[in-house]
C-alpha positions in Angstrom: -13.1 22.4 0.0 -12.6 21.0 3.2 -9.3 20.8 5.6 -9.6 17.1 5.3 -10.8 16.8 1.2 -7.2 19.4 0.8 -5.1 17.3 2.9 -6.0 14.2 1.0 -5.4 16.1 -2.1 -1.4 17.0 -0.8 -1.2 13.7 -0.1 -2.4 12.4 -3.4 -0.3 14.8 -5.5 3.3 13.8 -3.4 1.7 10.3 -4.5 1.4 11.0 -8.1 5.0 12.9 -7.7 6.4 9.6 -6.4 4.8 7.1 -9.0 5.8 9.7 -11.8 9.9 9.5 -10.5 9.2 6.0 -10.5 8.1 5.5 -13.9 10.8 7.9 -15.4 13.1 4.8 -14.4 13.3 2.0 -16.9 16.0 -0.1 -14.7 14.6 -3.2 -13.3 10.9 -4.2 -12.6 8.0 -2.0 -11.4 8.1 -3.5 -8.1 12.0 -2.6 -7.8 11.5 0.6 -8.9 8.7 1.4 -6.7 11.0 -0.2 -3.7 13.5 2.7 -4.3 10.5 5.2 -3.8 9.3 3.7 -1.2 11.7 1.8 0.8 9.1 -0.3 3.2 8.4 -2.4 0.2 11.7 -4.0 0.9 9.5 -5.9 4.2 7.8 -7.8 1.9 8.1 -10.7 0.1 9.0 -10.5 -3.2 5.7 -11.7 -4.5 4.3 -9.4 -2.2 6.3 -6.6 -3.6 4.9 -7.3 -6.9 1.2 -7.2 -6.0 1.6 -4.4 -3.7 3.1 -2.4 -7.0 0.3 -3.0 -9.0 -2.2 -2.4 -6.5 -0.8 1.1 -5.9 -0.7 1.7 -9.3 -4.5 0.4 -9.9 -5.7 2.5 -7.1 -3.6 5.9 -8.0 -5.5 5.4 -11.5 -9.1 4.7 -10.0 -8.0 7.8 -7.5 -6.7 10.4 -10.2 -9.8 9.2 -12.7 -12.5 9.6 -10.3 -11.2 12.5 -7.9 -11.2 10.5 -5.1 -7.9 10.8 -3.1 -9.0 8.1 -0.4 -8.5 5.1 -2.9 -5.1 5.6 -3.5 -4.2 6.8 -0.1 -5.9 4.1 1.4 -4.2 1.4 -0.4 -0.7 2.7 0.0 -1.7 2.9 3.8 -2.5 -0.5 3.9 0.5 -2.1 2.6 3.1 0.1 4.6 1.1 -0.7 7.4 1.7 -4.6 6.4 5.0 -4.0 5.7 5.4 -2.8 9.0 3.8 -5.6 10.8 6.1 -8.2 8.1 8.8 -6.1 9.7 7.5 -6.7 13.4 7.3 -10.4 12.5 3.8 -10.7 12.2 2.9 -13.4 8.8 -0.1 -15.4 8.2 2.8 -17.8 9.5 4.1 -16.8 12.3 3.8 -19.3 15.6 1.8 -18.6 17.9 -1.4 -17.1 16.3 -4.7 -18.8 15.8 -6.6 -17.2 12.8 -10.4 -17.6 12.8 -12.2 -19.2 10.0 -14.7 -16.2 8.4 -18.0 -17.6 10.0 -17.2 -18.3 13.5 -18.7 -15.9 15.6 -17.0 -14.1 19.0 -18.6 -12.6 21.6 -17.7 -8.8 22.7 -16.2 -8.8 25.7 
């Protein structure tokens, strides 16, 4: 086993240790549960929140079936990191940015 394959494995299992204390909880929704464990979550919107549960769940399933530690790490990556940006006051919203359509082209600079 690799350093990196070992790491993601740590990381994985304190992930599993997390989604475990959350589901030992039967107060409130999964989403508020799973804001407790992982205090970001409270960035986004609570639709958001609710999605971004489930997707961690899915993901830690597909991870912990398969053996592949880079599903579940990389979705709970992604969401902090849009949390994070939510927190910065970045939205599909906010003034001020243009958002390409998917098949317009830009040249490299």
């Amino acid at each position: 086993m690799s350093r990196r394959e070992a790491e993601g494995r740590v990381r994985l299992l304190n992930f599993a240790a997390q989604l475990i204390t959350v589901t030992l909880d039967d107060r409130g929704s999964l989403a508020e549960r799973m804001s407790k464990a992982f205090p970001w979550m409270l960035a986004l919107l609570p639709a958001d929140r609710e999605s971004c549960a489930q997707d961690l769940v899915d993901a830690a399933r597909a991870s912990f079936s398969t053996g592949q530690p880079h599903l579940a790490i990389a979705e709970l990556t992604s969401w902090k990191e849009t949390a994070t940006a939510v927190a910065a006051g970045l939205s599909s919203g906010s003034a001020g940015l243009e958002w390409l359509d998917d098949d317009e082209t830009v040249e490299r600079p």
